[in-house]
C-alpha positions as CSV (number, residue, x, y, z in Angstrom):
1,X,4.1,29.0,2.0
2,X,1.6,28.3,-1.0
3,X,3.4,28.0,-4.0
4,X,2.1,29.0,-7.7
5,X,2.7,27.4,-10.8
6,X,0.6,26.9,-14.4
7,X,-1.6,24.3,-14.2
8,X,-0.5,20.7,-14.5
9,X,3.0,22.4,-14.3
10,X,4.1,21.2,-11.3
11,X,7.0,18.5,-10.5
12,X,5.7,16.1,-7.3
13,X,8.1,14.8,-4.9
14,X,8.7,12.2,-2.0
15,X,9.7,14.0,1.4
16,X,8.3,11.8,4.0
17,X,7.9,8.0,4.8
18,X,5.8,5.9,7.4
19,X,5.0,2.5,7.9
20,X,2.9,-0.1,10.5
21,X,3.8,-3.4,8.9
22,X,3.7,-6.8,10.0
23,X,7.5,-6.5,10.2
24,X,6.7,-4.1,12.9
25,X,6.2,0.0,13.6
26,X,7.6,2.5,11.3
27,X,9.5,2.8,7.7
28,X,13.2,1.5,9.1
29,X,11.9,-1.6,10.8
30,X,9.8,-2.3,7.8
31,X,13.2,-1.3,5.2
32,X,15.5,-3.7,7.4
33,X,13.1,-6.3,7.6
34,X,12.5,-6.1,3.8
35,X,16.4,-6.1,2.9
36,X,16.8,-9.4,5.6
37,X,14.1,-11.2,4.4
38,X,12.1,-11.9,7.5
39,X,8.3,-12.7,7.1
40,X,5.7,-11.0,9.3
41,X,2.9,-13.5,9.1
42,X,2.3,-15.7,12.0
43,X,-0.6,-17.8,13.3
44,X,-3.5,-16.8,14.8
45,X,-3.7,-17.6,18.1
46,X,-7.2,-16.2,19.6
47,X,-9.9,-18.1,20.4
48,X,-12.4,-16.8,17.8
49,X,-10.4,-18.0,14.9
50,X,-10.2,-21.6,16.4
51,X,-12.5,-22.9,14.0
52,X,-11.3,-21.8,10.5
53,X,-9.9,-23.6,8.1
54,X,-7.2,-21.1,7.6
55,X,-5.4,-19.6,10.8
56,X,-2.4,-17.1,9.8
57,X,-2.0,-14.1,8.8
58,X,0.6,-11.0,8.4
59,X,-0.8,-9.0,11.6
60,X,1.1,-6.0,13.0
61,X,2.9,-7.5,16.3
62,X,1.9,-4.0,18.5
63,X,-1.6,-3.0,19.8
64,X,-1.9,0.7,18.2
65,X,-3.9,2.0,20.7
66,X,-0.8,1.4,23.0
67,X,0.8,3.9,20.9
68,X,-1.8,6.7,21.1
69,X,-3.1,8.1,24.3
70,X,-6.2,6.5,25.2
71,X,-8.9,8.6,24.6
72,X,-7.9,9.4,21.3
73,X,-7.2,5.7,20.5
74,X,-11.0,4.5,21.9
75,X,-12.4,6.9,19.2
76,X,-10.9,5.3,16.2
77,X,-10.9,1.9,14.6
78,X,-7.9,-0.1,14.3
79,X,-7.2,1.0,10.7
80,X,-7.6,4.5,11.3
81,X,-5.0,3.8,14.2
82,X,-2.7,2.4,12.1
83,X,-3.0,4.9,10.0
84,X,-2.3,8.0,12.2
85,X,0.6,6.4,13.6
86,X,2.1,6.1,10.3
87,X,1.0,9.5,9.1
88,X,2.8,10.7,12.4
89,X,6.4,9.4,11.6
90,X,5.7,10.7,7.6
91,X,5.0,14.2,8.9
92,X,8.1,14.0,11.4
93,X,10.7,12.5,8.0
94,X,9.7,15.0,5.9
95,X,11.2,17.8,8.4
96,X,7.3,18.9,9.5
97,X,6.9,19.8,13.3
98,X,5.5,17.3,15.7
99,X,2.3,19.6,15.9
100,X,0.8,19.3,12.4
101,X,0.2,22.2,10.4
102,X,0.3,25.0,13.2
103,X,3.9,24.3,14.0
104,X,5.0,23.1,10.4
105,X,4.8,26.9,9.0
106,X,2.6,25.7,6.4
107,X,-0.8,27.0,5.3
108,X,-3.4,24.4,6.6
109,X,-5.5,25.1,3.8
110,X,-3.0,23.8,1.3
111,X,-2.1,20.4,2.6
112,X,-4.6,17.9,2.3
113,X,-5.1,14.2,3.4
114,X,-5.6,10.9,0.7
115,X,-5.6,7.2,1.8
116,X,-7.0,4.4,0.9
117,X,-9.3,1.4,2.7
118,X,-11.5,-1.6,1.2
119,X,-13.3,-1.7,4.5
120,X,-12.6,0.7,7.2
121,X,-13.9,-0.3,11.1
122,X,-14.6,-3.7,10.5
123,X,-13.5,-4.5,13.7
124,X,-16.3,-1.7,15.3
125,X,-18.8,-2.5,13.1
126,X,-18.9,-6.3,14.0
127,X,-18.3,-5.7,17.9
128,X,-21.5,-3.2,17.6
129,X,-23.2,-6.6,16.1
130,X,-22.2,-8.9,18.9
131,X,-23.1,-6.5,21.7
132,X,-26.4,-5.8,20.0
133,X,-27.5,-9.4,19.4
134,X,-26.5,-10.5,23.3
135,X,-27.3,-7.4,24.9
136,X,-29.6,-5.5,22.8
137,X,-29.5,-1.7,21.4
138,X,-28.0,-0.1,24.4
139,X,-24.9,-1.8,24.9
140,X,-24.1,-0.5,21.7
141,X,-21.3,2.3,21.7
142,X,-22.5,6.2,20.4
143,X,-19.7,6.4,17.9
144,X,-20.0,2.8,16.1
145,X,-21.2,5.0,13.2
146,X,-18.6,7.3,13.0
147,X,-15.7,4.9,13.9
148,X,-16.8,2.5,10.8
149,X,-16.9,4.6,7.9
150,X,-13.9,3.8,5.8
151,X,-13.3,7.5,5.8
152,X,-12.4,7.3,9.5
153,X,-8.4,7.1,8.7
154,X,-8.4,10.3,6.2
155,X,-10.1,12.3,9.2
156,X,-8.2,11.5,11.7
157,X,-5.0,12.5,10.2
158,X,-6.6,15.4,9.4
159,X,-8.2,16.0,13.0
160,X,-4.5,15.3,14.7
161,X,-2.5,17.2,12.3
162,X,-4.9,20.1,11.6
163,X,-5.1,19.2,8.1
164,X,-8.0,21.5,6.6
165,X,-7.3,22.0,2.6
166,X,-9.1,18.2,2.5
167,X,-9.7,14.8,3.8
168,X,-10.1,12.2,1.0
169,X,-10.8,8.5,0.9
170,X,-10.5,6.0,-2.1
171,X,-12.2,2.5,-1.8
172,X,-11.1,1.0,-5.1
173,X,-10.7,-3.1,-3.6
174,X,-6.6,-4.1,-3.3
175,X,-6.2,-0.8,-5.5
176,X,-7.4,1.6,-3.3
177,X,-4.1,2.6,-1.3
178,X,-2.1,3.5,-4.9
179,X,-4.8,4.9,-6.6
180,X,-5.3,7.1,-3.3
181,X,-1.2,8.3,-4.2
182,X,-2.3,8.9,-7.5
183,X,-4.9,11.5,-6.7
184,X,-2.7,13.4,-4.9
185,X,-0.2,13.4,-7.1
186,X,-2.6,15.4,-9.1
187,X,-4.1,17.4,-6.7
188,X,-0.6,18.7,-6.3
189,X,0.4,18.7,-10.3
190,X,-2.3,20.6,-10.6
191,X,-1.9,23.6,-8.1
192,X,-5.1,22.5,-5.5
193,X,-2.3,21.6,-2.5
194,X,1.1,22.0,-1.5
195,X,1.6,18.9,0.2
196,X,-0.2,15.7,0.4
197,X,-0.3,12.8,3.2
198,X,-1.0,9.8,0.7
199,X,-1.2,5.8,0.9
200,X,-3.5,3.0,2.5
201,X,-4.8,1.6,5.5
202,X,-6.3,-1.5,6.3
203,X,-6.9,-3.9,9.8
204,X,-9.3,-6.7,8.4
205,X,-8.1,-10.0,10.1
206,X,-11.6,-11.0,11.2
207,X,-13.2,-14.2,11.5
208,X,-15.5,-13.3,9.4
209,X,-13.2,-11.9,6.7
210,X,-11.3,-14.7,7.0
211,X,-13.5,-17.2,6.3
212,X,-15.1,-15.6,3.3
213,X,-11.9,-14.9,1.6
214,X,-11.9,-18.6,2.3
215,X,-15.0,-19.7,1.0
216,X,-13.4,-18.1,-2.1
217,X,-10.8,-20.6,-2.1
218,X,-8.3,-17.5,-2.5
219,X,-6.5,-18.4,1.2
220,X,-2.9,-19.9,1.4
221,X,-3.4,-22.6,3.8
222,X,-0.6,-23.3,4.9
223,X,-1.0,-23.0,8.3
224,X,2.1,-25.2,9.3
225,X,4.5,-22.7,7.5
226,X,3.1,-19.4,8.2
227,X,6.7,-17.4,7.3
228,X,6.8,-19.5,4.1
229,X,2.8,-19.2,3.3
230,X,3.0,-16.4,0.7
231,X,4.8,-17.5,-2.5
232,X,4.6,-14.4,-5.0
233,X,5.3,-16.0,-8.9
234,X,6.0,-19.4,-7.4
235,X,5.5,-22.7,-9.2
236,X,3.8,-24.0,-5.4
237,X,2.0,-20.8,-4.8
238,X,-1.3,-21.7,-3.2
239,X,-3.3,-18.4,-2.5
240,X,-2.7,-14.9,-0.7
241,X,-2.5,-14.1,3.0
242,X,-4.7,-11.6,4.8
243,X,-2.6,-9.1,6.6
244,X,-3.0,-5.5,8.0
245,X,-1.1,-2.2,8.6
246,X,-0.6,1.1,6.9
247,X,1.8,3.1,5.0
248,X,2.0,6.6,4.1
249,X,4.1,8.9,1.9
250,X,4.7,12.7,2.3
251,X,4.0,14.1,-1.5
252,X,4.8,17.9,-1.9
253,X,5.3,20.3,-5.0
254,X,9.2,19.9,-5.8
255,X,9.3,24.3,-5.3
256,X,7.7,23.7,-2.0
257,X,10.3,21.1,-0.9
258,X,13.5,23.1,-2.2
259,X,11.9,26.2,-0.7
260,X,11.7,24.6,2.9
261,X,15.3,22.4,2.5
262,X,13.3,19.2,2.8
263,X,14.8,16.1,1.9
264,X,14.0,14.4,-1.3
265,X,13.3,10.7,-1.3
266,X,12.4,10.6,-5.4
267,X,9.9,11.9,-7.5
268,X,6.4,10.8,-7.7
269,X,6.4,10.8,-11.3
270,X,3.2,9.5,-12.7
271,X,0.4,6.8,-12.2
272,X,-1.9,4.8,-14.6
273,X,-5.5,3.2,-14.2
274,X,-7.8,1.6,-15.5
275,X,-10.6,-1.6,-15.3
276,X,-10.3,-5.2,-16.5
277,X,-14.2,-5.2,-16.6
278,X,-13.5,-8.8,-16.8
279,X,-14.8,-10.8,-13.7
280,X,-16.6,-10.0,-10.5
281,X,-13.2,-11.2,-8.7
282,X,-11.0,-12.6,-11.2
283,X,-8.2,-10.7,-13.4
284,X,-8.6,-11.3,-16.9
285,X,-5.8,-13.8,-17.8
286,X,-4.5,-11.8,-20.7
287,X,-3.7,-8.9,-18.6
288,X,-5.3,-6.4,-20.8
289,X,-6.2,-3.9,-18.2
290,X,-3.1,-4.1,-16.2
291,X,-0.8,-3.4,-19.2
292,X,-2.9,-1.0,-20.1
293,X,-2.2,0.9,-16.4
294,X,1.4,0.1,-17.3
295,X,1.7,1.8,-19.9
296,X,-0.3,5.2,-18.7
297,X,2.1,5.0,-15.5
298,X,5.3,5.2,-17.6
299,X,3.1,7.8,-20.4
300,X,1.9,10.0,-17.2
301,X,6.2,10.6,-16.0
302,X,6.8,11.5,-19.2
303,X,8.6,8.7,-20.1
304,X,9.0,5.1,-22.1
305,X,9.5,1.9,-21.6
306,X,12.9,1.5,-21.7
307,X,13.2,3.7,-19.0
308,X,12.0,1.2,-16.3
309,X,14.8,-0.4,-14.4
310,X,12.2,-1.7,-11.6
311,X,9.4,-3.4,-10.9
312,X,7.7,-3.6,-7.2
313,X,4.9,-6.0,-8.1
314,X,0.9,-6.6,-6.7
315,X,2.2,-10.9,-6.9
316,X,-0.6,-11.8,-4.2
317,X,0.4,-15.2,-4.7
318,X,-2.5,-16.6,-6.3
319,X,-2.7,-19.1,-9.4
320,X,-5.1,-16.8,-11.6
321,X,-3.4,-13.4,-10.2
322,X,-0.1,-13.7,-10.6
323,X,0.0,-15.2,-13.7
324,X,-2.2,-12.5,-15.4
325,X,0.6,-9.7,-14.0
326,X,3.4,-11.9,-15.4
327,X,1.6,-11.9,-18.5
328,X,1.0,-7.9,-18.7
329,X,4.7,-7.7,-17.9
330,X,5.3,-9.9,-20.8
331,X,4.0,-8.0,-23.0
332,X,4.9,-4.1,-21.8
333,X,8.1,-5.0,-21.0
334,X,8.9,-8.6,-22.8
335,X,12.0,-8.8,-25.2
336,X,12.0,-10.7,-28.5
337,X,12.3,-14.1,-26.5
338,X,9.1,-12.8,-24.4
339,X,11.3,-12.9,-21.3
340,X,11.1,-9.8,-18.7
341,X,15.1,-8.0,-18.2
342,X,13.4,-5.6,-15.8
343,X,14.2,-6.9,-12.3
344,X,11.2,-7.8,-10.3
345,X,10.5,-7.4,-6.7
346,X,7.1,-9.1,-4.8
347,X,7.2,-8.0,-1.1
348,X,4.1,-10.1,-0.1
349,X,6.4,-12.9,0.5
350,X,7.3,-11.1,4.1
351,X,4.4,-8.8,4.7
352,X,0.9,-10.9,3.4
353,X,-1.3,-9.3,1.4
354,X,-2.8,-5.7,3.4
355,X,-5.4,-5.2,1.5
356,X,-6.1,-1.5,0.5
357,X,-3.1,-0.3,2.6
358,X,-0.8,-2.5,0.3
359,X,-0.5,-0.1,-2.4
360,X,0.8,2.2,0.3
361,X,3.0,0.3,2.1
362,X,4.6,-0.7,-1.4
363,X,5.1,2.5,-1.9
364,X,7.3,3.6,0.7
365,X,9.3,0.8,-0.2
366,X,9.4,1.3,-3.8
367,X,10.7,5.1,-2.6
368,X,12.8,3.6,0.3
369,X,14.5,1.5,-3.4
370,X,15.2,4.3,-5.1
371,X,16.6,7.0,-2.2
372,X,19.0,3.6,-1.1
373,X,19.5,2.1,-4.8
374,X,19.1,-1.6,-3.9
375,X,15.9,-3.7,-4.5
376,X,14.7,-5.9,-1.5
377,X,14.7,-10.1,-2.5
378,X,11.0,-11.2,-3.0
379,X,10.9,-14.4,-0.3
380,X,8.9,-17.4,-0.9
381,X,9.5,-18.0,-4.5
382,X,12.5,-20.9,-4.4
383,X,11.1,-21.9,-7.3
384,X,9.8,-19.8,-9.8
385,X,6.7,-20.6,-12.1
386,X,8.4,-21.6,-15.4
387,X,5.4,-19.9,-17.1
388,X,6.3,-16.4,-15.3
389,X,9.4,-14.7,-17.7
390,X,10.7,-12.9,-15.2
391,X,13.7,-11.9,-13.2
392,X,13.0,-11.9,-9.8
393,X,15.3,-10.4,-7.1
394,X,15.6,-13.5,-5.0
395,X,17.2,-14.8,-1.9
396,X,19.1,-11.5,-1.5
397,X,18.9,-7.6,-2.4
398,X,20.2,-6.2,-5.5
399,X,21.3,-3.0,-6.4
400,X,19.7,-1.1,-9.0
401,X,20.5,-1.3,-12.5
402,X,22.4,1.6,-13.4
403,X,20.3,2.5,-16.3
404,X,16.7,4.0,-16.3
405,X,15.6,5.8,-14.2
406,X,12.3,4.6,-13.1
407,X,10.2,2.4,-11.2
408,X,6.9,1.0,-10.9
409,X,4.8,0.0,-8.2
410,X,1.8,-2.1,-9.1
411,X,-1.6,-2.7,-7.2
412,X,-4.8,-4.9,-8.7
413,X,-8.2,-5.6,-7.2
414,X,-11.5,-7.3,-7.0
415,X,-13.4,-5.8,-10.1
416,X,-10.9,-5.5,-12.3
417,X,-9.5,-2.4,-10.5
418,X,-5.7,-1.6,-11.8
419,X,-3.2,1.3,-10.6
420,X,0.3,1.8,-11.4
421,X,2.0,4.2,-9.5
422,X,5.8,5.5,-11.3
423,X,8.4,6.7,-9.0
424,X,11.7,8.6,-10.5
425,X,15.0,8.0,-9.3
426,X,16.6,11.8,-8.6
């Protein structure tokens, strides 16, 4: 069913969703958990993480290798795991058949595969460590090379759901999982694919990732309070929480979709990049670069400003972070008073920061907003930062203004990477 169109031509659209979220497996738990305002970070109980300073984080309460049969699930890290499982219930919302492409009575060839990690098989790589310092080379498994690579998740999507038009991966730090949207989005403006399985995946709640993101001082410690650790645009906020999981979208060509009777969650409108080139790991406090995405997100659907009725934002929680996004906010969307009207959402409150799945874990909530109209209340912030000008959706969900018609979801990382993905309400 390949469709043709001019170049650049072509309207992108939202047909599937899937999650693997602290809050649990799958888009509904994540959606109800979101809308409740339950928190999926919780202590770490295993003996290796005894030691460290900080001991919670948002980790995914099922084993995904439970999920999958067991020799598939023994070849592929946790990440790519979570990944599959989520790129499973995408395929299955968007209307596709159970089987992949050979079942779905779409051409292989013109569906392709685009997620985003920071690290991939951390997990593998350090077990391969362990077994080869205490037992030497041979205790070392065949495929700890294959099982590593942070291009593990894209390929095995692609393996399970005979995927062959391609297999990308996009490392771009805390970025990586929107920018990964963001490429397809033009793979499919542009004619290359049909459909697209886009987002982020990311299982990195390691001893040893834990403590270096606390060497950096960048750790909530809170380890008392783990469901109240993660204050997004809080005056208390102390630092992010480390968390895992994955989230996909279904993208496809809106001729495609109408052709096959899919369902239409919104469009996938546009998306913006661009680099701080700033700090190593620090934003730059003006917010230069992450304006600047802003404003190519909302340029790239075609539209203005004053078109954006919502905001999902990165809000990690930290001192230096979230008051460089307030800041960017300020002055995109600021009024004459410098104060934000564009209500605010920053979901890291329940789920803990995922790292490069976040972008794509956002994202199906920043769709789930649109298709349901209500914003989900950002937890953790009782009392807002007086220098953030915002209006955050606290305490409980909103419903979408009735004007505008778009919304952005915002991701920022080490390095000064910035991507704005811009979602239409249909």
């Amino acid at each position: 069913m390949a469709c043709k169109a001019e170049p650049g031509s072509r309207r992108v659209v939202v047909t599937g969703v899937g999650a693997v979220t602290p809050l649990g497996v799958g888009a509904g738990t994540l959606w109800e958990g979101l809308l409740a305002g339950r928190s999926g970070i919780r202590p770490l109980s295993a003996p290796e993480f005894a030691g460290l300073p900080v001991r919670i984080a948002g980790t995914v309460p099922v084993d995904p290798a439970d999920l999958l049969p067991g020799p598939q699930a023994r070849r592929m890290n946790r990440a790519a795991r979570f990944a599959l499982i989520a790129a499973r219930e995408a395929w299955r919302d968007a209307g596709l058949a159970e089987g992949g492409t050979r079942d779905s009575g779409v051409d292989p060839q013109r569906v392709g595969v685009s997620v985003g990690t920071i690290i991939g098989g951390a997990h593998v790589l350090l077990d391969g460590d362990r077994k080869l310092r205490e037992r030497g080379v041979r205790a070392v498994p065949p495929l700890t090379a294959p099982m590593t690579v942070p291009s593990q998740a894209a390929s095995q999507i692609s393996l399970d759901l005979h995927i062959t038009g391609e297999a990308r991966t996009v490392v771009s730090a805390c970025a990586s999982g929107t920018e990964a949207i963001g490429q397809a989005i033009d793979r499919i403006r542009y004619g290359r694919l049909d459909i697209v399985l886009a987002g982020g995946a990311e299982a990195a709640v390691t001893p040893e990732v834990m403590a270096a993101f606390t060497a950096m001082r960048a750790l909530s410690g809170r380890n008392d309070e783990p469901e109240n650790a993660s204050r997004p645009f809080a005056k208390d906020r102390d630092g992010f929480v480390n968390s895992e999981g994955a989230g996909l979208l279904v993208l496809e060509s809106e001729e495609h979709a109408l052709a096959r009777g899919a369902r239409i969650y919104c469009e996938a409108a546009g998306w913006g990049l661009s680099a701080d080139a700033h700090h190593i790991a620090a934003p730059d406090p003006a917010g230069r670069g992450v304006a600047t995405a802003l404003r190519r997100a909302v340029a790239d659907a075609g539209a203005d400003t004053g078109d954006v009725m919502h905001i999902n934002a990165h809000a990690t929680a930290t001192i230096e972070g979230d008051r460089a996004e307030a800041t960017a906010l300020r002055t995109v969307f600021g009024g004459p008073d410098g104060t934000v009207a564009v209500p605010v959402t920053a979901l890291k409150g329940h789920l803990g920061h995922l790292q490069g799945a976040a972008g794509g874990v956002e994202a199906v909530a920043t769709a789930l907003t649109l298709h349901h109209g209500i914003i989900p209340p950002t937890i953790g912030c009782d009392d807002l930062d007086d220098a953030m000008p915002l209006d955050p959706v606290r305490i409980v969900a909103r419903p979408l203004p009735s004007h505008g018609d778009l919304a952005l979801s915002n991701s920022f990382g080490f390095g000064g990477h910035n991507a704005v993905l811009a979602l239409r309400r249909r």
